[in-house]
DSSP file (Angstrom, degrees, kcal/mol; ACC not computed):
  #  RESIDUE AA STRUCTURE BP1 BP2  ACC     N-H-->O    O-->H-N    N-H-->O    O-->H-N    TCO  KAPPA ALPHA  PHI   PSI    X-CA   Y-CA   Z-CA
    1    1 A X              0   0    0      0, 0.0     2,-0.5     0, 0.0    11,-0.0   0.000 360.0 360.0 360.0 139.5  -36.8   32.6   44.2
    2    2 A X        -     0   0    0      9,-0.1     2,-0.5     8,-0.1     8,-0.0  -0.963 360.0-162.1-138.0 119.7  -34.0   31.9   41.6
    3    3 A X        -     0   0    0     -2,-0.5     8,-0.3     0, 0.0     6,-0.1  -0.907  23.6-118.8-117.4 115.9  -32.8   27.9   41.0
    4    4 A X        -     0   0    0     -2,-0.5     2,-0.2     6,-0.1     6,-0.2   0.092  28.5-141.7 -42.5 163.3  -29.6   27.0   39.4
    5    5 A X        -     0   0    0      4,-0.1     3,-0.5     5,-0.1    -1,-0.0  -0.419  31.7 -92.2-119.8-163.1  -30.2   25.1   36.2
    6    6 A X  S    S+     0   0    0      1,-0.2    -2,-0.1    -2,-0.2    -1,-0.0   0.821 128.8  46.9 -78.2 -45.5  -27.8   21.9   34.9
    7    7 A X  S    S-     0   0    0      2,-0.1    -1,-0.2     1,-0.1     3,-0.1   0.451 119.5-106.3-100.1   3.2  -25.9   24.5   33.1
    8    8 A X  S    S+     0   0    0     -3,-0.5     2,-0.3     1,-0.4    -2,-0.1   0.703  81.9 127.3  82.0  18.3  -25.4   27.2   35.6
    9    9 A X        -     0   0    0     -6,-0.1     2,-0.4     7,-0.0    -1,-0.4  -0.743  62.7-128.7 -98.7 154.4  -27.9   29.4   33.9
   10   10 A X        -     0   0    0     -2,-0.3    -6,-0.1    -6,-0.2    -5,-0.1  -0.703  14.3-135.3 -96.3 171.8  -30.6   30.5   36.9
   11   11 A X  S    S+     0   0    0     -2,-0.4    -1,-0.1    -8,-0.3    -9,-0.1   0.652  96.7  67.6-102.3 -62.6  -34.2   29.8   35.8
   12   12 A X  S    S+     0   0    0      2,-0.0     2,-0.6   -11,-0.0     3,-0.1   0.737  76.0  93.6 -37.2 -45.4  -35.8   32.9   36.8
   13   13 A X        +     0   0    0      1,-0.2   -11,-0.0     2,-0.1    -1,-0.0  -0.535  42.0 159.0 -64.6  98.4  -33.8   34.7   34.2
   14   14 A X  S    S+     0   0    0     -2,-0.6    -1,-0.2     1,-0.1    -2,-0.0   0.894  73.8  49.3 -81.4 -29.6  -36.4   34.6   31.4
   15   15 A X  S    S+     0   0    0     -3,-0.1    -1,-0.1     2,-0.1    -2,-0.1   0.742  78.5 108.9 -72.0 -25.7  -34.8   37.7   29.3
   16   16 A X  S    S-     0   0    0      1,-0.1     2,-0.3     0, 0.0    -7,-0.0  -0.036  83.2-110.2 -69.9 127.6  -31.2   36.0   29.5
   17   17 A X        -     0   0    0      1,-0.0     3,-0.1     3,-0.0    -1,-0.1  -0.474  34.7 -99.8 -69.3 135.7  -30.6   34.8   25.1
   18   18 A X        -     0   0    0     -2,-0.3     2,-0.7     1,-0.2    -1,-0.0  -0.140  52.0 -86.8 -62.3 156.7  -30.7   31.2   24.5
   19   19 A X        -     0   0    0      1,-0.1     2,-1.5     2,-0.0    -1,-0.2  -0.533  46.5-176.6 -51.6  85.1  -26.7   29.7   24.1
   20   20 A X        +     0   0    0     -2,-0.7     2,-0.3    -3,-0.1    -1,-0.1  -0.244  36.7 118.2-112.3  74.8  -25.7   30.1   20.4
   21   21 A X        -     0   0    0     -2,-1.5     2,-0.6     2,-0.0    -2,-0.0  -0.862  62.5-121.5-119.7 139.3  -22.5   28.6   20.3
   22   22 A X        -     0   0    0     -2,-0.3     2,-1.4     2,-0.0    -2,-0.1  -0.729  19.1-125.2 -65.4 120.9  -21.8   25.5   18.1
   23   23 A X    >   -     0   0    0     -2,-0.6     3,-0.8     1,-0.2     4,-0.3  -0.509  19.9-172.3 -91.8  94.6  -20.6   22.2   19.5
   24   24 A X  T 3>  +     0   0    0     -2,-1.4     4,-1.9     1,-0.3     3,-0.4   0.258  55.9  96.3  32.0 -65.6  -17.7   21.0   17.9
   25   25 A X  H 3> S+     0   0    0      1,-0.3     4,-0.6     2,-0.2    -1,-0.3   0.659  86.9  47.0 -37.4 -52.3  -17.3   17.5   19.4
   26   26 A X  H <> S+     0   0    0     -3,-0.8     4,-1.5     2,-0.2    -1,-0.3   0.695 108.4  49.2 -48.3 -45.0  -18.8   15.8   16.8
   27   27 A X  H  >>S+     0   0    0     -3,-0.4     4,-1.7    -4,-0.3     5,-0.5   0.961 113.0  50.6 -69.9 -47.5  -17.1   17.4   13.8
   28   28 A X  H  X5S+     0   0    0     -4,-1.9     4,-0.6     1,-0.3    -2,-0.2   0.744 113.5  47.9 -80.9  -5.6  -13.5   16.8   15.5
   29   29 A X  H  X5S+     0   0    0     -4,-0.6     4,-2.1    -5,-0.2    -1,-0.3   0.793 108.8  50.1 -91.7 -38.5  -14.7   13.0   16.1
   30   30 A X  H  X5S+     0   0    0     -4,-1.5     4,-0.8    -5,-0.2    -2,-0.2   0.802 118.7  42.2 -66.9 -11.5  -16.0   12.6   12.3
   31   31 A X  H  X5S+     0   0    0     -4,-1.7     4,-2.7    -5,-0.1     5,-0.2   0.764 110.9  52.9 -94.2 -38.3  -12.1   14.1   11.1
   32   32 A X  H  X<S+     0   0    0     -4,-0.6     4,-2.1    -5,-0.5    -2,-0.2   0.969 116.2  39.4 -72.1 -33.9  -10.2   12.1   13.7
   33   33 A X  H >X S+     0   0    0     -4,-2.1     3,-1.2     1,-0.2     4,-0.7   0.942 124.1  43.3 -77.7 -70.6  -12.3    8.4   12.2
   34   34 A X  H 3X S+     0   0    0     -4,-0.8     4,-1.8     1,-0.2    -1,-0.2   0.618 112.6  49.0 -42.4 -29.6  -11.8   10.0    8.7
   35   35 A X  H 3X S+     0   0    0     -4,-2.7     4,-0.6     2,-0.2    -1,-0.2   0.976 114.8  47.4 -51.1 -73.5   -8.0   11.1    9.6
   36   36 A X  H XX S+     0   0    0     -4,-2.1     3,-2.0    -3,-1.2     4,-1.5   0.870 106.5  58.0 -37.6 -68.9   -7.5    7.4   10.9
   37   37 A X  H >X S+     0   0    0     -4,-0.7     3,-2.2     1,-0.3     4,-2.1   0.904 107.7  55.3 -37.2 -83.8   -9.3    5.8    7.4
   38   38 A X  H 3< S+     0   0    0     -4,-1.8     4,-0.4     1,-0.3    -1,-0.3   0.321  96.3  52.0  -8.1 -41.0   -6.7    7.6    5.7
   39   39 A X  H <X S+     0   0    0     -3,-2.0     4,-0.6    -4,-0.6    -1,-0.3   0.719 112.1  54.7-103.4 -37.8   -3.4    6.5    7.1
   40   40 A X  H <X S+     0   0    0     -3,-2.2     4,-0.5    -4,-1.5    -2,-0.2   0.889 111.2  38.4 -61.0 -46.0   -4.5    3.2    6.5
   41   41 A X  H  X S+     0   0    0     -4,-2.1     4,-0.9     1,-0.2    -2,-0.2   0.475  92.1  82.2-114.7  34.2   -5.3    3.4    3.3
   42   42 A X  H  4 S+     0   0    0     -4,-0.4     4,-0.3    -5,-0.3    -1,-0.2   0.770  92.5  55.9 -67.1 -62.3   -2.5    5.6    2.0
   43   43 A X  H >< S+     0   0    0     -4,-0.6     3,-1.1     2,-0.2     4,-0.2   0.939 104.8  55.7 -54.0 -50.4   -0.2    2.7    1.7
   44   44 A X  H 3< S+     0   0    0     -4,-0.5     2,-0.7     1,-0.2    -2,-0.2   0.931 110.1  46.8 -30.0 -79.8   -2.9    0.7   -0.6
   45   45 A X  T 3< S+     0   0    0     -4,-0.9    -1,-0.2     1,-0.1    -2,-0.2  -0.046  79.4  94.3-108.2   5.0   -3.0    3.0   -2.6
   46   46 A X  S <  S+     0   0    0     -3,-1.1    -1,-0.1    -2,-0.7    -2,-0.1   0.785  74.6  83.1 -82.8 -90.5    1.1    4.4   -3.5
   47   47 A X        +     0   0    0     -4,-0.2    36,-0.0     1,-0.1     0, 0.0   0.293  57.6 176.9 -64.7 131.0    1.3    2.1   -6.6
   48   48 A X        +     0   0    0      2,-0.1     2,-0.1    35,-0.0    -1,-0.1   0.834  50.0  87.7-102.7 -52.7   -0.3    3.9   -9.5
   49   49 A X  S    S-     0   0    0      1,-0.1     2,-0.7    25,-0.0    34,-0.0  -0.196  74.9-133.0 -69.9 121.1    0.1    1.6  -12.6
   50   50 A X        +     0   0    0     -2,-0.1     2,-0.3     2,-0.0    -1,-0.1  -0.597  34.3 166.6-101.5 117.9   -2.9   -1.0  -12.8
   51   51 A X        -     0   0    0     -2,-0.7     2,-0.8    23,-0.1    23,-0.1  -0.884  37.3-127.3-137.5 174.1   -2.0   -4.2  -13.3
   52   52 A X        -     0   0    0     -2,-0.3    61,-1.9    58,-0.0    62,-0.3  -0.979  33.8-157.0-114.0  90.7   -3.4   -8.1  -13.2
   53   53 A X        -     0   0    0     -2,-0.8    86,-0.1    59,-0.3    59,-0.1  -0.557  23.6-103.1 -65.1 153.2   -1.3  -10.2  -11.2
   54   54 A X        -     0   0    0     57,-0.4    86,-1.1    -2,-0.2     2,-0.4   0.105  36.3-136.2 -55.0-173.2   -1.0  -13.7  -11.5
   55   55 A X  E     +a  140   0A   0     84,-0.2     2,-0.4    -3,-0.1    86,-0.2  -0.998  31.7 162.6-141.8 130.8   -3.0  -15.7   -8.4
   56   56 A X  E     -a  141   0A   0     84,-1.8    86,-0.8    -2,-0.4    89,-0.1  -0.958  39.6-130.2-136.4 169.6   -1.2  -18.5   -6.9
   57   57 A X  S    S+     0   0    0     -2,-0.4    -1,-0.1    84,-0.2     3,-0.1   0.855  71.4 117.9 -82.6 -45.5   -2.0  -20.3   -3.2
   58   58 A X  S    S-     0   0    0      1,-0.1    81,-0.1    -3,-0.1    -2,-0.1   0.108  78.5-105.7 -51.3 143.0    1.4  -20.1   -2.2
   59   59 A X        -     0   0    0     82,-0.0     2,-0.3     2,-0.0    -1,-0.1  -0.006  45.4-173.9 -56.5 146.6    2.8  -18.1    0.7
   60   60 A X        +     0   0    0      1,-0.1    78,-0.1    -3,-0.1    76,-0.0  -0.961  35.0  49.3-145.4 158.0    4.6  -15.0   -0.9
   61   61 A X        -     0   0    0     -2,-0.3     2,-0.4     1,-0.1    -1,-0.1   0.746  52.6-141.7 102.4 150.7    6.6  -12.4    0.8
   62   62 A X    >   -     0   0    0      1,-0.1     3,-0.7    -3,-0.0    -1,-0.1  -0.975   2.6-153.6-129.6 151.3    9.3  -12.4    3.0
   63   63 A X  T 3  S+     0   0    0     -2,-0.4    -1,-0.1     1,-0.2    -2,-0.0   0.600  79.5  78.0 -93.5 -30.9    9.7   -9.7    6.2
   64   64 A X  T 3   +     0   0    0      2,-0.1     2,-0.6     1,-0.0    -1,-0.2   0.650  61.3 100.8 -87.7  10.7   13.7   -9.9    6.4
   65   65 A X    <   -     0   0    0     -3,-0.7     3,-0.2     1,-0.2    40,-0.1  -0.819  58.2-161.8-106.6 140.2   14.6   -7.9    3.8
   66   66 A X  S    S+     0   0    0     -2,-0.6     2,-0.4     1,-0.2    -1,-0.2   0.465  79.6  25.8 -85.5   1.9   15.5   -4.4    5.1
   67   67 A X        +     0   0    0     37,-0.3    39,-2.4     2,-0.0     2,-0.4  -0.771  66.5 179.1-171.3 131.0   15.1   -2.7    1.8
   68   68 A X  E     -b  106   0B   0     -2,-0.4     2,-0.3    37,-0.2    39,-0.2  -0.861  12.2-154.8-121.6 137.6   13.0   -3.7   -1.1
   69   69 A X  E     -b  107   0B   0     37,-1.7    39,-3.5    -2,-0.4     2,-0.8  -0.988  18.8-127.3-127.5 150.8   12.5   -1.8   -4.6
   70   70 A X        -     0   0    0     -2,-0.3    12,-2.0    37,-0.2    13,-0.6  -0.841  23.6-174.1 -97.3  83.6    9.1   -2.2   -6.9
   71   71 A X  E     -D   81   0C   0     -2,-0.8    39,-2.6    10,-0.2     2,-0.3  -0.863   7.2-161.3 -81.6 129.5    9.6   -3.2  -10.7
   72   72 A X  E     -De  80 110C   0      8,-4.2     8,-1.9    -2,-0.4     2,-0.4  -0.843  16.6-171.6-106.9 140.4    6.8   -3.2  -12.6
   73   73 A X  E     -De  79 111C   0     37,-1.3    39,-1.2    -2,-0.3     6,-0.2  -0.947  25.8-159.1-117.7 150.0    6.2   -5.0  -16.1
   74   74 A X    >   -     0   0    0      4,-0.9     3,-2.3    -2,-0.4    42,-0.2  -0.433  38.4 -77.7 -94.9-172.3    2.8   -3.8  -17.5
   75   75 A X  T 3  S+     0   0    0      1,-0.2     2,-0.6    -2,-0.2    41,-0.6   0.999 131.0  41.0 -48.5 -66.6    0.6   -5.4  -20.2
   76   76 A X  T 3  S-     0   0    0      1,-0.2    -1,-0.2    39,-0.1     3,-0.1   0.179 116.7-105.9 -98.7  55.8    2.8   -4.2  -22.8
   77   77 A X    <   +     0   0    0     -3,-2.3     2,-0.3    -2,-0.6    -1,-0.2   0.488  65.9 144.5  91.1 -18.6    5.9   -4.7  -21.4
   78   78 A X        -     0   0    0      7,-0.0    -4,-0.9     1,-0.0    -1,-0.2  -0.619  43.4-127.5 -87.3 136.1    7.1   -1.2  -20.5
   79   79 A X  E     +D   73   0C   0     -2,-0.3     7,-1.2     7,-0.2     2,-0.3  -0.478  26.4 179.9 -58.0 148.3    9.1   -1.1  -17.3
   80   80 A X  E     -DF  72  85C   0     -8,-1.9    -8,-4.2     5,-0.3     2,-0.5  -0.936  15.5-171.8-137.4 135.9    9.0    1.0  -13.9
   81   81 A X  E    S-D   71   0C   0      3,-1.8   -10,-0.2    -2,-0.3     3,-0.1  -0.993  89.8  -3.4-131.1 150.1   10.7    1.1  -11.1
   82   82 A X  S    S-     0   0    0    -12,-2.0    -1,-0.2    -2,-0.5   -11,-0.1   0.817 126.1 -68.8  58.6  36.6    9.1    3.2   -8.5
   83   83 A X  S    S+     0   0    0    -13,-0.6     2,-0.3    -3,-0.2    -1,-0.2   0.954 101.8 124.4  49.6  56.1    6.4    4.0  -11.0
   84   84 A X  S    S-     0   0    0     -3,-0.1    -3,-1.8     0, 0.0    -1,-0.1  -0.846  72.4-116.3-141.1 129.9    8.3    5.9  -13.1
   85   85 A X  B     -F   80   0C   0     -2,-0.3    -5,-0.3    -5,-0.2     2,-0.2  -0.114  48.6-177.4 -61.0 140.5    8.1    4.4  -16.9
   86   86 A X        -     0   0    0     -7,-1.2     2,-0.2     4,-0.0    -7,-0.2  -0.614  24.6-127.9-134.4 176.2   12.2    3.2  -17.8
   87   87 A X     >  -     0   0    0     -2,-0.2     4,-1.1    -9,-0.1    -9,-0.0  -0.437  38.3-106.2 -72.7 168.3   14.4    1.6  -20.7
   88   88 A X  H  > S+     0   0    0     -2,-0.2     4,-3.3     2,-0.2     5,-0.2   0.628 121.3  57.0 -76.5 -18.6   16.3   -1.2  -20.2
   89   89 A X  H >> S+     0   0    0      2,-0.2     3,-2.9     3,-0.2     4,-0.9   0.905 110.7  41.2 -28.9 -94.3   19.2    1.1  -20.3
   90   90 A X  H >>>S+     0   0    0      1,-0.3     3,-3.0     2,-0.2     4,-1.0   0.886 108.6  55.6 -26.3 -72.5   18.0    3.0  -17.8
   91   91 A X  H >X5S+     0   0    0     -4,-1.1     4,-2.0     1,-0.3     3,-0.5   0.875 108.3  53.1 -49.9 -26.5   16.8    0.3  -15.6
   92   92 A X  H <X5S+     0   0    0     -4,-3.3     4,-0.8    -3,-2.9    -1,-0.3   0.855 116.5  37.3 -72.0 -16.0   20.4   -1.2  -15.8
   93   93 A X  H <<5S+     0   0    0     -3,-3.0     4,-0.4    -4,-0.9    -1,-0.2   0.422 123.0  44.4-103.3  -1.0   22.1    2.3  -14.6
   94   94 A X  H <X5S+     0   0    0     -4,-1.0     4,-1.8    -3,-0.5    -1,-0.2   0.618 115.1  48.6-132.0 -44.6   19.4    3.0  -12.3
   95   95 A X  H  X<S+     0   0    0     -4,-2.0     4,-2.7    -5,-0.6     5,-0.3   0.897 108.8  52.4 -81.4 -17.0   19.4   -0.6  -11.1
   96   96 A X  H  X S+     0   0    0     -4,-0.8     4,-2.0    -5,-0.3    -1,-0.2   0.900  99.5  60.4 -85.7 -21.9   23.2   -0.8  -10.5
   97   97 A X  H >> S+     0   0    0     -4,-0.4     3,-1.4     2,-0.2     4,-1.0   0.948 109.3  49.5 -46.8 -82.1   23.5    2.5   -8.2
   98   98 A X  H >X S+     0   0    0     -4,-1.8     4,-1.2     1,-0.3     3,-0.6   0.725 110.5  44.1 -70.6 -21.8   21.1    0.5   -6.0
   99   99 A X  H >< S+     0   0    0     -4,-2.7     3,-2.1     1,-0.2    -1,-0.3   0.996 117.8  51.0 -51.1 -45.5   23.2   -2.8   -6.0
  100  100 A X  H << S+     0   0    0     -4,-2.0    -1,-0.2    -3,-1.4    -2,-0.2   0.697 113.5  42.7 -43.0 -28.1   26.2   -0.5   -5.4
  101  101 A X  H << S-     0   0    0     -4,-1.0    -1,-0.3    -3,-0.6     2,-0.2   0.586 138.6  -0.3 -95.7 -26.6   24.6    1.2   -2.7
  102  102 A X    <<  -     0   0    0     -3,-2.1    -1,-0.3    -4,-1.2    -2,-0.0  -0.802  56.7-166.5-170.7 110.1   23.0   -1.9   -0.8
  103  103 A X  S    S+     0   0    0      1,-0.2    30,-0.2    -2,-0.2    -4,-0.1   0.307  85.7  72.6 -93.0  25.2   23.7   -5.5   -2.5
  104  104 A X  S    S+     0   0    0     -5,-0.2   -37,-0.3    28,-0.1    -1,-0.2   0.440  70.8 138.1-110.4 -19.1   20.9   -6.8   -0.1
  105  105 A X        -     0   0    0     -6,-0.2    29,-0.6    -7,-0.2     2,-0.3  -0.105  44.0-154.2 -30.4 108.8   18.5   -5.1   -2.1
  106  106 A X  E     -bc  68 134B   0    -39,-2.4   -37,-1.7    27,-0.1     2,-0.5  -0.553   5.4-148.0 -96.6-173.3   15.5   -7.1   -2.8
  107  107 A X  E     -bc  69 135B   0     27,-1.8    29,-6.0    -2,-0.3     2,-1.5  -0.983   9.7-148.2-147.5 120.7   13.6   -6.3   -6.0
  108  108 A X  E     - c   0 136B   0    -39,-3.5     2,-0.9    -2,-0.5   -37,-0.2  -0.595  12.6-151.5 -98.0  79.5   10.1   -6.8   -5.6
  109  109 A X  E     + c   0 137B   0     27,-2.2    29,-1.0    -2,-1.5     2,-0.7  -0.324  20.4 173.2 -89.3 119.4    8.6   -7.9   -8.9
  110  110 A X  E     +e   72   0C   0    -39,-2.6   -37,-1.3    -2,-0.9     2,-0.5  -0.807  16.2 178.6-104.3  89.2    4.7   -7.2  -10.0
  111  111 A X  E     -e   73   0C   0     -2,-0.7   -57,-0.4   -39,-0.2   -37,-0.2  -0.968  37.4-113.0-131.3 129.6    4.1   -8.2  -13.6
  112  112 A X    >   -     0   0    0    -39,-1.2     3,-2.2    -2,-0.5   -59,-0.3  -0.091  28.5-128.6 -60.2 129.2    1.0   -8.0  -15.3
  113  113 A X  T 3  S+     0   0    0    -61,-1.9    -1,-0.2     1,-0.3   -60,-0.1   0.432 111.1  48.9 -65.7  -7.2   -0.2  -11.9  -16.0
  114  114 A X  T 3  S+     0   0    0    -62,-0.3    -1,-0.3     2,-0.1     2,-0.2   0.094  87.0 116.7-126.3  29.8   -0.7  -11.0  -19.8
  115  115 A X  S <  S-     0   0    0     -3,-2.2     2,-0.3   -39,-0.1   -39,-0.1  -0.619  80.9 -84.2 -85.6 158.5    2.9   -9.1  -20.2
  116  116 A X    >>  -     0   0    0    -41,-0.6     4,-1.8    -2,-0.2     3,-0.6  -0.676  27.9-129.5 -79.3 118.3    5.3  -10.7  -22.6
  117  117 A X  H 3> S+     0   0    0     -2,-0.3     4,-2.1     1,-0.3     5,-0.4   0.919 106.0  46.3 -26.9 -83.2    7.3  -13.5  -21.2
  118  118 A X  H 3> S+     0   0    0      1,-0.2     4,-3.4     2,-0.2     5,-0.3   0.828 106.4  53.8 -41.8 -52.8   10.6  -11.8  -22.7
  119  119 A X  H <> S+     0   0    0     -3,-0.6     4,-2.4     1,-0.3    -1,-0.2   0.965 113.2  44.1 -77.1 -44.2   10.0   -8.4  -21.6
  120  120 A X  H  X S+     0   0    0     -4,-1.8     4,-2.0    -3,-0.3     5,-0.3   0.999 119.7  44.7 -75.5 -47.9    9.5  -10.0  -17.8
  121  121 A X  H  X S+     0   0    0     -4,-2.1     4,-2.6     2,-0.2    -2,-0.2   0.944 116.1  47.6 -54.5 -39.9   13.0  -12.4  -18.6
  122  122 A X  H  X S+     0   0    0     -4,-3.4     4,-4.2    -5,-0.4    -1,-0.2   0.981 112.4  46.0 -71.9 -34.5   14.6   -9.3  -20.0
  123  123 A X  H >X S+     0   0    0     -4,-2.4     4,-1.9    -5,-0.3     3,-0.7   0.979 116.9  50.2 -55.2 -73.0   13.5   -7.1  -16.8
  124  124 A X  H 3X S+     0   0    0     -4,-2.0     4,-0.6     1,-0.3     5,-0.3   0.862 112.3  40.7 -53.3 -59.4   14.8  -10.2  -14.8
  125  125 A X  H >X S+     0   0    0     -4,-2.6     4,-3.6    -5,-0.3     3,-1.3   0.898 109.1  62.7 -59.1 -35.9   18.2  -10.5  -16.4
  126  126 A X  H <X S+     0   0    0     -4,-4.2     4,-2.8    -3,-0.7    -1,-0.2   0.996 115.4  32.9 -43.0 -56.9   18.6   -6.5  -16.4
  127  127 A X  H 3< S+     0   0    0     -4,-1.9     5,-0.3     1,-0.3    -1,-0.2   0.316 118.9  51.4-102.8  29.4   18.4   -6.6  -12.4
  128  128 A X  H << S+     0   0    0     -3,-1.3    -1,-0.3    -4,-0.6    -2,-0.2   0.527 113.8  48.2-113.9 -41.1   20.3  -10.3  -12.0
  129  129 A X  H  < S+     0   0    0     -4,-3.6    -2,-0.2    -5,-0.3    -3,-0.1   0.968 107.4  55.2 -76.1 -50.5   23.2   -8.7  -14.3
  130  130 A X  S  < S-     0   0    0     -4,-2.8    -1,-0.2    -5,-0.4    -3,-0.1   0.967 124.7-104.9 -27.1 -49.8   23.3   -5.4  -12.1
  131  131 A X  S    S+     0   0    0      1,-0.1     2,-0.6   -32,-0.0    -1,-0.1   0.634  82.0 127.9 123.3   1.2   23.9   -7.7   -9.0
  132  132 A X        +     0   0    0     -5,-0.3    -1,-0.1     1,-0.1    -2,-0.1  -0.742  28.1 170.9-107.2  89.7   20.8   -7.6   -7.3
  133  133 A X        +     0   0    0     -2,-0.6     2,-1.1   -30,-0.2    -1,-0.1   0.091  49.4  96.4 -79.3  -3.6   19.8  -11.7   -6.7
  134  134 A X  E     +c  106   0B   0    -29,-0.6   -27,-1.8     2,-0.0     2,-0.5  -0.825  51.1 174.2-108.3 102.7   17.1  -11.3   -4.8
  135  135 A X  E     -c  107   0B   0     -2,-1.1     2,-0.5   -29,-0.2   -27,-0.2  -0.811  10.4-174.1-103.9 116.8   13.8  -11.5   -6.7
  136  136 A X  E     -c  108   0B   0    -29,-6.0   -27,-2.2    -2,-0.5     2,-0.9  -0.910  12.8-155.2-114.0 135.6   10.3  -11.4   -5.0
  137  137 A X  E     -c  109   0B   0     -2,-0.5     2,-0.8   -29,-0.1   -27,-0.2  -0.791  16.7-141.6-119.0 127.5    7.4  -12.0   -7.5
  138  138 A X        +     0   0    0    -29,-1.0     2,-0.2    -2,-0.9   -84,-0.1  -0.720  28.3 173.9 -85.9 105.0    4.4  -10.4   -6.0
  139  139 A X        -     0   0    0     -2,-0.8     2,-0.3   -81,-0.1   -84,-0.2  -0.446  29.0-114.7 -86.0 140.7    1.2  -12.3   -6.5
  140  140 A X  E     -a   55   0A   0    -86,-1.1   -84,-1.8    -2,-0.2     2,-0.6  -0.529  21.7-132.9 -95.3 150.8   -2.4  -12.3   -5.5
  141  141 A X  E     -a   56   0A   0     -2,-0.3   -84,-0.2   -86,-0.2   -86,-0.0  -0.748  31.6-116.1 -88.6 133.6   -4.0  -14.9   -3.5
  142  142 A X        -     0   0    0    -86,-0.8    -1,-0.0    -2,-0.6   -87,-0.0  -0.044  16.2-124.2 -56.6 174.3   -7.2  -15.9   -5.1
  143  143 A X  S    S+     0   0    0      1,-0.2    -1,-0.1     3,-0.0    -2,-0.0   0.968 116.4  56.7 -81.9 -57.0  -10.7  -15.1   -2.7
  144  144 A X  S    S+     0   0    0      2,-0.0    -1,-0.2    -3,-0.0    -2,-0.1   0.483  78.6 107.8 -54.0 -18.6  -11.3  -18.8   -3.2
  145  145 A X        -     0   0    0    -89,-0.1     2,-0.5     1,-0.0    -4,-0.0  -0.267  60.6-157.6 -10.3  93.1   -8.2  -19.5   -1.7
  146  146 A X        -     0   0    0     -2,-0.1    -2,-0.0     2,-0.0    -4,-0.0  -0.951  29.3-111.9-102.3 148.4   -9.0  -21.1    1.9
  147  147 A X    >   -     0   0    0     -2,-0.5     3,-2.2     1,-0.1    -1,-0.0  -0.112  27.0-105.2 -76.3 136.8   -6.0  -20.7    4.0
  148  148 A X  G >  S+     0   0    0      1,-0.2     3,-0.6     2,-0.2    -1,-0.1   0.642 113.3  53.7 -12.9 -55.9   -4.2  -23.7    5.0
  149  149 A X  G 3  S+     0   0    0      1,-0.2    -1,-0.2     3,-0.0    -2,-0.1   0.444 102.3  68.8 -80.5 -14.7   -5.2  -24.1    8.7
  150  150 A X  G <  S+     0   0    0     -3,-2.2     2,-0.7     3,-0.0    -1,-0.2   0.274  72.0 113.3 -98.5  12.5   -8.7  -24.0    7.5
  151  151 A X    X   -     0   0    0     -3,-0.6     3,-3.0     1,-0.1    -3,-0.0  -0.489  69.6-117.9-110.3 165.0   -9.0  -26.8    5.9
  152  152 A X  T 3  S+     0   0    0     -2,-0.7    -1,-0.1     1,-0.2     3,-0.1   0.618  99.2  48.2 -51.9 -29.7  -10.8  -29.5    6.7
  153  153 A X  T 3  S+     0   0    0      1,-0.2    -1,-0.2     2,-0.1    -2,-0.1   0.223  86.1  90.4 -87.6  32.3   -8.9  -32.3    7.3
  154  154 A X    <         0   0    0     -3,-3.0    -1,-0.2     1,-0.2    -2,-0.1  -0.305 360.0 360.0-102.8  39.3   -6.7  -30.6    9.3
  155  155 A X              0   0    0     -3,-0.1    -1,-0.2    -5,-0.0    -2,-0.1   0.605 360.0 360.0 -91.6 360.0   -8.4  -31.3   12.8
């Protein structure tokens, strides 16, 4: 007498070799979360140049500008835009193609909290004499920082 099994092996068959196929399912679910982590943090992670930004409470960024470029002042001063190390020459020729190109430009500015007050005023006047007037200076919120809406007398 021969009884199907759960797997459509019969029962009776003692001789028949055990399945020795690896399942898969597991590995393509541990790539797809790790795949996921990625994409997320891929964005974190484009600016190279390590810097200390100031901390303020204040609300910082604004969503309606269609096209934003990254200047960096480091600790000592050196420029980048787009991570790539600059003069001020350079940063004026480089930063007047993009007014020329799009005077809506904002210019997104990250400068290290112990960089030299002139080098971030010369950075500023380079890409206010170019033509580009819209300066965002990107800041960190402190962790102690409780958000507005949270605070307590605000029931």
């Amino acid at each position: 007498r021969m009884k199907a099994g759960g797997f459509g092996r019969l029962e009776g068959a003692r001789d028949a070799e055990p399945m020795s196929q690896i399942n898969i399912t597991p590995l393509v679910d541990v790539m797809l979360v790790l795949l996921v982590i990625f994409i997320l943090t891929a964005p974190l992670l484009a600016s190279s140049i390590k810097l200390d930004l100031p901390r303020t409470d204040a609300a910082t960024g604004s969503a309606e500008a269609a096209r934003s470029i990254s200047l960096v002042v480091d600790p000592a001063g050196q420029a980048y835009l787009e991570d790539r190390p600059l003069s001020l020459a350079e940063l004026a020729e480089r930063l007047a193609r993009t007014a020329a190109q799009d005077p809506g430009t904002e210019v997104q500015l990250r400068a290290d909290a112990s960089a030299p007050y002139g080098k971030v005023i010369a950075v500023l006047g380079v890409a206010q004499k170019a033509g580009l007037t819209r300066i965002g200076f990107v800041t960190e919120v402190p962790a102690d920082a409780a958000p507005a809406a949270a605070s307590p007398g605000s029931r």
